[in-house]
C-alpha positions in Angstrom: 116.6 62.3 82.0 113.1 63.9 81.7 110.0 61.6 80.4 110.5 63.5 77.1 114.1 62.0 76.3 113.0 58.3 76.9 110.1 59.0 74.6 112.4 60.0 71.7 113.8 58.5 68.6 115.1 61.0 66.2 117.6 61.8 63.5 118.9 64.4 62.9 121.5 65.0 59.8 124.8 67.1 60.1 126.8 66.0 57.2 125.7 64.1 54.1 128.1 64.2 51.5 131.2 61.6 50.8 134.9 62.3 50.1 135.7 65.6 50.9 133.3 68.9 52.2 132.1 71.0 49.5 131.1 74.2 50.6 129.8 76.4 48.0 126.6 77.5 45.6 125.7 74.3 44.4 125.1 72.5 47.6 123.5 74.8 49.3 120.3 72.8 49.6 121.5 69.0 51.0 125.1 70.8 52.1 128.7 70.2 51.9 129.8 68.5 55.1 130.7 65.2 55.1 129.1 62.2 57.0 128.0 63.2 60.7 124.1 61.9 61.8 122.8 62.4 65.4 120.2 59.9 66.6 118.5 61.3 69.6 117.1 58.2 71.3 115.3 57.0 74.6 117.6 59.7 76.4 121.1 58.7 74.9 122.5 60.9 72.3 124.2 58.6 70.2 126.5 60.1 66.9 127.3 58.2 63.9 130.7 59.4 62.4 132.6 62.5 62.4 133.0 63.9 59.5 133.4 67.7 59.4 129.2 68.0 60.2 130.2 66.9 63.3 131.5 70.4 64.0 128.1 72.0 64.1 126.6 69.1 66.0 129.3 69.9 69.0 129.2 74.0 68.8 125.2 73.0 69.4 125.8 69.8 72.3 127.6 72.4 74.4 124.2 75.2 73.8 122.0 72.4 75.0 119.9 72.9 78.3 120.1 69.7 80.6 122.8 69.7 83.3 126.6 69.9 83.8 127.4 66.6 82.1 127.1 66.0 78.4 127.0 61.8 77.7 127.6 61.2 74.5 128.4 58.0 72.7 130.0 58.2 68.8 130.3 55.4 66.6 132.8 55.0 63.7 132.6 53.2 60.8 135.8 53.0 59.4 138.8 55.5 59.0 139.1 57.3 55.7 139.4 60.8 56.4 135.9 62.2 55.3 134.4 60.2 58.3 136.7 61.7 60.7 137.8 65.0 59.7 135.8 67.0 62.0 137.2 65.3 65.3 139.8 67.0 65.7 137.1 70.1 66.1 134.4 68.7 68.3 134.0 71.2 71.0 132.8 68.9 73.4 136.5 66.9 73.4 137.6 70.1 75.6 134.9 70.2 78.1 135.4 68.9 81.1 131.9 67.7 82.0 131.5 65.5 78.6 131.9 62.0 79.1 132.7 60.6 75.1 132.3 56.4 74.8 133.9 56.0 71.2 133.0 53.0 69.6 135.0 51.6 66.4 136.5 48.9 64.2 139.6 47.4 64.6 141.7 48.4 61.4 144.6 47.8 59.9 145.6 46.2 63.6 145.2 49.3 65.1 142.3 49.5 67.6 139.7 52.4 67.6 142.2 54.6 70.3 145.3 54.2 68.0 143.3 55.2 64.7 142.0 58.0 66.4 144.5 59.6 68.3 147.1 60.5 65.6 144.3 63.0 64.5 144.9 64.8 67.5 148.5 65.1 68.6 151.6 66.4 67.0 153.1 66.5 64.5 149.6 66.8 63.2 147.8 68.8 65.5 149.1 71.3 67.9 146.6 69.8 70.4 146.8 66.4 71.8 143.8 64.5 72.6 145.5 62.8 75.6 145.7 66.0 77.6 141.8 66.9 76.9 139.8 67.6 79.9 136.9 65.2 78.3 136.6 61.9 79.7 137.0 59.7 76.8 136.4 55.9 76.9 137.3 53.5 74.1 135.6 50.7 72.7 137.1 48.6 70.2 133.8 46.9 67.8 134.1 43.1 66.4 131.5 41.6 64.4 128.4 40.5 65.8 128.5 43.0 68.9 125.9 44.9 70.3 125.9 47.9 72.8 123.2 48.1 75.1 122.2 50.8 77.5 119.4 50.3 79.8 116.6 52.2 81.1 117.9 55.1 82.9 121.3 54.7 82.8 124.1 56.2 80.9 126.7 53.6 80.9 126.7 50.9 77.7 127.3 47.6 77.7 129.4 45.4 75.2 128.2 42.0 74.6 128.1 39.6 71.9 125.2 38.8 69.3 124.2 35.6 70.0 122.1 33.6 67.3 118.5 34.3 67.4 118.9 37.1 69.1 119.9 39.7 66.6 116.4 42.1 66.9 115.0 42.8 70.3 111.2 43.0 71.3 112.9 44.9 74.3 111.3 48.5 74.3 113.3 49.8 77.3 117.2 49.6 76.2 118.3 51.3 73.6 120.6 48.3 71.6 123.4 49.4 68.8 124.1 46.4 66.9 127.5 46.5 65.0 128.2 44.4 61.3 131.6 44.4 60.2 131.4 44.7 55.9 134.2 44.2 53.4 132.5 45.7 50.7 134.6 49.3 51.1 138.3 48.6 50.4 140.7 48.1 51.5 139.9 47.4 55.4 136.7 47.1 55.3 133.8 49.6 57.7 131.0 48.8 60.2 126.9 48.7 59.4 124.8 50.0 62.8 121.5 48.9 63.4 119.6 51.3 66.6 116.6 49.8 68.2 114.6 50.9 70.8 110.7 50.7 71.5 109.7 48.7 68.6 111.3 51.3 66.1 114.9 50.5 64.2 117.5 52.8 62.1 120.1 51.3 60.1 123.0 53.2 58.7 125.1 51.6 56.2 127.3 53.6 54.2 130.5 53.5 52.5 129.1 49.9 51.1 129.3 48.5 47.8 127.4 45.5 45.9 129.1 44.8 42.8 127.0 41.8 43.0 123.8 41.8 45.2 123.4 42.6 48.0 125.3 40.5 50.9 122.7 38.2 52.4 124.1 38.4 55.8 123.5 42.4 55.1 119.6 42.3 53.9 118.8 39.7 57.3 120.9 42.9 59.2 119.0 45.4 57.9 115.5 43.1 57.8 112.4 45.4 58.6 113.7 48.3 59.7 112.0 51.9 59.7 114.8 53.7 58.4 117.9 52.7 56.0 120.3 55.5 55.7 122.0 54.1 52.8 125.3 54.9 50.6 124.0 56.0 46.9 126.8 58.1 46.0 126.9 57.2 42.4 124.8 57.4 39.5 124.8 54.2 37.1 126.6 55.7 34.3 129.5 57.4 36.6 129.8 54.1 38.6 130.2 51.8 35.0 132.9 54.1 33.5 135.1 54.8 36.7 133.9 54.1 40.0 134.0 50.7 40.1 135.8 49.2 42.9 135.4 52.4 45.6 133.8 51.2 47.8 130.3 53.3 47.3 126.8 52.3 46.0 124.6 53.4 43.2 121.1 54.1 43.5 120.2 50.6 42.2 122.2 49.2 44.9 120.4 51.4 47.7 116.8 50.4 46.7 117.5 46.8 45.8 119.1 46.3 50.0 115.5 48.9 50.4 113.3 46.9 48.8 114.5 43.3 49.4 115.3 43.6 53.2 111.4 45.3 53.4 112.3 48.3 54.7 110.4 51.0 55.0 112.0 54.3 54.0 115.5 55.0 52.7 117.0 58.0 52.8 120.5 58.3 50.6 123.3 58.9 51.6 127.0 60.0 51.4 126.6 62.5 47.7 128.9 62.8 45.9 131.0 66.0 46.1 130.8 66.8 42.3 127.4 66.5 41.9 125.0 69.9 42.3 121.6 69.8 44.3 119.8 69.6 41.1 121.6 66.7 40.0 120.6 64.9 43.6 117.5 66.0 43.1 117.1 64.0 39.7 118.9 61.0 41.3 115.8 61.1 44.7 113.3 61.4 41.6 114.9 58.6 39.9 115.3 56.0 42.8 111.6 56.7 43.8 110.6 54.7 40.5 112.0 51.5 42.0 111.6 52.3 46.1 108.8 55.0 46.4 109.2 55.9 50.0 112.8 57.3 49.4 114.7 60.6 50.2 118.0 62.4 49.3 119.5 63.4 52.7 120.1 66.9 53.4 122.0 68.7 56.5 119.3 69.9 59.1 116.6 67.1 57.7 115.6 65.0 60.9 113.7 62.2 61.4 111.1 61.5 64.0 110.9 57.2 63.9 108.0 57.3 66.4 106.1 59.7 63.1 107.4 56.9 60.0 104.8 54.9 60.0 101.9 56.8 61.2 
């Protein structure tokens, strides 16, 4: 792990709509894959979701310089198909020098192993996952967990939160911190919080407040640099229909924004009807209540170290 790596917090988008990919002329600009974001961060590469973006994201992994094994760690929020789509096609699950710690809810009573292995086994694939030459690891997330790896080493560590001790001042590990919602029917999805050298990244989608924002939510997300936050509706196509999906309007995103003091938001999970133009009025729009926002788009990335500067 060159000096480089530890020095490094960034984001990097793969995927950014919700639902269903939408390839095509009108999303050419913020893309049609669905939800896959790479956080590159004090030498870990750590991947939230796997949505078909996540296809890219591996076809590039195994183009990387850096040695014979690949460590990667991917984090699930839930298990509706547009967050998990693009498993099945990560090239790095048939590589025999990655070494894949997947962390995810318990659902449904299934643990994060059952929910994800169907995907890749027959009848429904012709490949199974348990015959991969990857070394895969599973970790099943509760509430008020938080994965740790420590300087210099590639291995995590579960532990849970204790009280008091949800934010670190600890500028060597890298900490994950998990938040189990039940704001996205019916089973609910996980919030992450990454921290690392005084810098924090929060992303919280498929999330919906019908009725404020959770307070347990805003103390999660308290301060941090970086919200990546579900905004997949606009007002008016939320109040006629959407009610009850599971999926945030643009008032929701900068109300968590503005009332947990954080310092830029970046939304998230479009909708797959809507054109670039039209998520282009909705970034215009939501600067009027949060100023420092931004509509994600595939390829934007994120340097933490750079937000506040």
């Amino acid at each position: 792990m060159s000096d480089a790596d530890k020095a490094r917090f960034l984001v990097h988008f793969w995927g950014v709509r919700g639902s269903y990919p939408t390839p095509g002329a009108h999303t050419l600009r913020h893309g049609g894959n669905t939800s896959c974001v790479e956080v590159q961060v004090g030498g870990q590469v750590l991947i939230f979701d796997a949505g078909s973006g996540i296809i890219r994201l591996g076809e590039t992994l195994m183009q990387r310089p850096g040695g014979d094994a690949l460590n990667l760690s991917l984090f699930i929020t839930h298990a509706h198909g547009d967050h998990l789509c693009g498993f099945p096609f990560f090239a790095p699950l048939f590589d025999s020098r990655t070494h894949l710690h997947l962390f995810g809810p318990r659902l449904a009573d299934l643990n994060i192993e059952q929910l994800v292995t169907p995907l890749m086994s027959p009848p429904y694939f012709p490949v199974d996952i348990r015959k991969l030459p990857s070394h895969r690891t599973y970790h099943t997330v509760v509430d008020e967990q938080c994965i740790i790896w420590k300087a210099d080493s590639t291995q995590p560590a579960v532990d849970d939160r204790k009280d008091g001790q949800e934010h670190s001042t600890d500028g060597e590990s890298v900490r994950v911190l998990a938040k189990f919602s039940t704001s996205h029917p019916l089973n609910g999805s996980i919030i992450y919080r990454v921290e690392y050298n005084k810098r924090s990244l929060v992303y919280a989608t498929d999330v919906e407040w019908r009725d404020g924002c959770e307070a347990e939510f805003l103390r999660f997300i308290e301060g941090a640099d970086v919200l990546i936050h579900d905004a997949q509706y606009t007002t008016g196509d939320y109040q006629q229909e959407k009610r009850g999906f599971g999926h945030s309007t643009l008032e929701m995103a900068t109300e968590a924004a503005r009332d947990a003091h954080v310092h830029e938001l970046i939304l998230f999970h479009h909708e797959p009807t809507y054109s670039d133009s039209q998520l282009d009025a909705m970034e215009a729009e939501a600067r009027k209540s949060f100023k420092r926002t931004s509509s994600a788009c595939e390829g934007m990335k994120i340097d933490l170290f750079s937000v506040k500067n």
